[in-house]
N, C-alpha and C positions, 0 to 999 in steps of 0.2 A: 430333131432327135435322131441317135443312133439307130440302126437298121430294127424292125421289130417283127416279127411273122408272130402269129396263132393259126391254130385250128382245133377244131375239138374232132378228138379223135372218136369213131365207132367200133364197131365188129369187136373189141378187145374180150377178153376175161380177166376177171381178177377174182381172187380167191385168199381170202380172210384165214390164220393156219394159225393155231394157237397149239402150241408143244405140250403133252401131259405132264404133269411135275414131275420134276427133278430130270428131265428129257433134255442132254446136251444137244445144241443146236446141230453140234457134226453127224445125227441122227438124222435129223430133220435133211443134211447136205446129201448124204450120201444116198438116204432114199430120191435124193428129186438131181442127181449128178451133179452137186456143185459147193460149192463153200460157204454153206449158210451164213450172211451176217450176224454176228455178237453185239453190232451197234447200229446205229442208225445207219445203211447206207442199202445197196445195192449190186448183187452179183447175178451173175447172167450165166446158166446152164448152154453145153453148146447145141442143144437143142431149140432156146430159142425163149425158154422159160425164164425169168427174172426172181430174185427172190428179193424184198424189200422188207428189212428188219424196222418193223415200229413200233417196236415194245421188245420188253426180257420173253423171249421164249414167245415168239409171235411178229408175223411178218402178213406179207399179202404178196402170193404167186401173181404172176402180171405175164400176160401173153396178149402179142399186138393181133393174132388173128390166131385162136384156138381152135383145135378141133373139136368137133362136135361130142358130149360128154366127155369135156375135158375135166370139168371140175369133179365129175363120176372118176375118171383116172387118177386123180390126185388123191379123192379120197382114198379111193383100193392100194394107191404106193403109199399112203400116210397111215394106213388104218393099225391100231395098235399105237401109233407114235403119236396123233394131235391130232386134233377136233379141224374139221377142214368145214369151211362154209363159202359157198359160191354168191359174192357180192357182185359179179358183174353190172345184172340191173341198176343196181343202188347208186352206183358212181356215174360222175361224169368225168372225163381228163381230157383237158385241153394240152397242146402240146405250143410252148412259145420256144421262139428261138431267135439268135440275133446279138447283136452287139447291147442293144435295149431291155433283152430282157431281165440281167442282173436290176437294172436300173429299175422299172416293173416293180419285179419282184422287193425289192428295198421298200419301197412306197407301202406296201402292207403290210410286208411281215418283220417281228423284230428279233431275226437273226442278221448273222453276217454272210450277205451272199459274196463276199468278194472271193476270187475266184483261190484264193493262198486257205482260206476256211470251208469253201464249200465248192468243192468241184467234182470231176466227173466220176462218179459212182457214190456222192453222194447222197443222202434222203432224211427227211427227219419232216415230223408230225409239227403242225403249226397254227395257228388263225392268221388266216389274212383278211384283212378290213374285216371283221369280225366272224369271218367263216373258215370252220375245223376245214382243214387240209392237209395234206401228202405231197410233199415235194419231192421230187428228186431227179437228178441232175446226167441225162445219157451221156455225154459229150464233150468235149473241148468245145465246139462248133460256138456257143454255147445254147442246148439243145433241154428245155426241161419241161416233165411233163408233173401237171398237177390236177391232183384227184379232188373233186370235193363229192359230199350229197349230192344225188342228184337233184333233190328239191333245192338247191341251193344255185346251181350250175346258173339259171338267167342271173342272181344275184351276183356271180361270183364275172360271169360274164358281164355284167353292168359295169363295175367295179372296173375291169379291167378296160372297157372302152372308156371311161373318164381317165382315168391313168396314163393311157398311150396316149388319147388327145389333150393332154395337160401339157405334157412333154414336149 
C-alpha cells in the first residue's frame, strides 16, 4: 500500500459556534479575522485559529494548541453574534497523511475523496464505517484531520487499523 502516517492528535481546542438568526457568516469572519466559510470547508485566521463550516450558520473554531481560556475568548469576541460552546473534551481527531490516506478514507466514507472534489481546505460532516465525523483536508501533502465523539475514537481507531492492514 501507498505511504500511510496517523496520529491522534491532543492539547487541541475546538469550539462548536452556532450564528443567531438571520446573522451573515462575514459577522461571524470579521469578529474571529477571517473569511468565514458559507459551505462546507475551511479558512484559517492568521492567527492560527481555523474556522470549519458544518452547518448554515454554524462551524467549529479548531486551534492545534490554544491558549488557556480560549474558548472564554471566543465566547467574549462572539458574544451578541452566536452561541459558542467549548467541545474540546468531547472529540477526539486523529490526523492521517500520506499517499494512503485518500485511499483510507474512500473505504468508509461515501463521498468523493479524489483530490479534483475534495482537496485542501476542504471539510464536510460524514459517517464513516458507521460513525458521525468531520473531515477536513489541511494540505496538498495530502494531510487530513478527522473528528469523531470521543466515545467513539477506539471504534473509529479499530476501523481504521483493519483498513490500513487490508491494504
Amino acid at each position: 500500500m501507498a505511504e500511510l502516517h496517523r496520529e491522534a492528535r491532543s492539547g487541541f481546542g475546538l469550539v462548536a459556534i452556532m450564528a443567531r438568526k438571520d446573522l451573515a457568516a462575514g459577522a461571524i469572519g470579521a469578529a474571529l479575522g477571517l473569511e468565514a466559510p458559507t459551505r462546507p470547508g475551511i479558512a484559517w485566521a492568521d492567527d492560527g485559529i481555523a474556522l470549519i463550516g458544518t452547518g448554515q450558520g454554524t462551524w467549529l473554531a479548531y486551534a492545534e494548541a490554544p491558549p488557556p481560556f480560549w474558548a472564554e475568548a471566543l465566547r467574549e469576541r462572539l458574544d451578541g453574534l452566536a452561541s459558542v460552546s467549548d467541545q474540546s473534551d468531547g472529540y477526539a481527531i486523529t490526523r492521517l497523511w500520506g499517499e494512503g490516506a485518500r485511499t483510507v478514507l474512500q473505504r468508509g466514507a461515501a463521498i468523493d475523496f479524489h483530490p479534483q472534489a475534495f482537496g485542501p481546505g476542504s471539510a464536510a460532516t460524514m459517517v464513516i464505517a458507521h460513525i458521525g465525523a468531520i473531515v477536513w483536508q489541511r494540505d496538498a501533502r495530502p494531510t487530513f484531520e478527522i473528528a469523531t465523539f470521543r466515545s467513539y475514537s477506539d471504534s473509529f481507531r479499530h476501523w481504521l487499523d483493519q483498513v490500513a492492514a487490508a491494504l
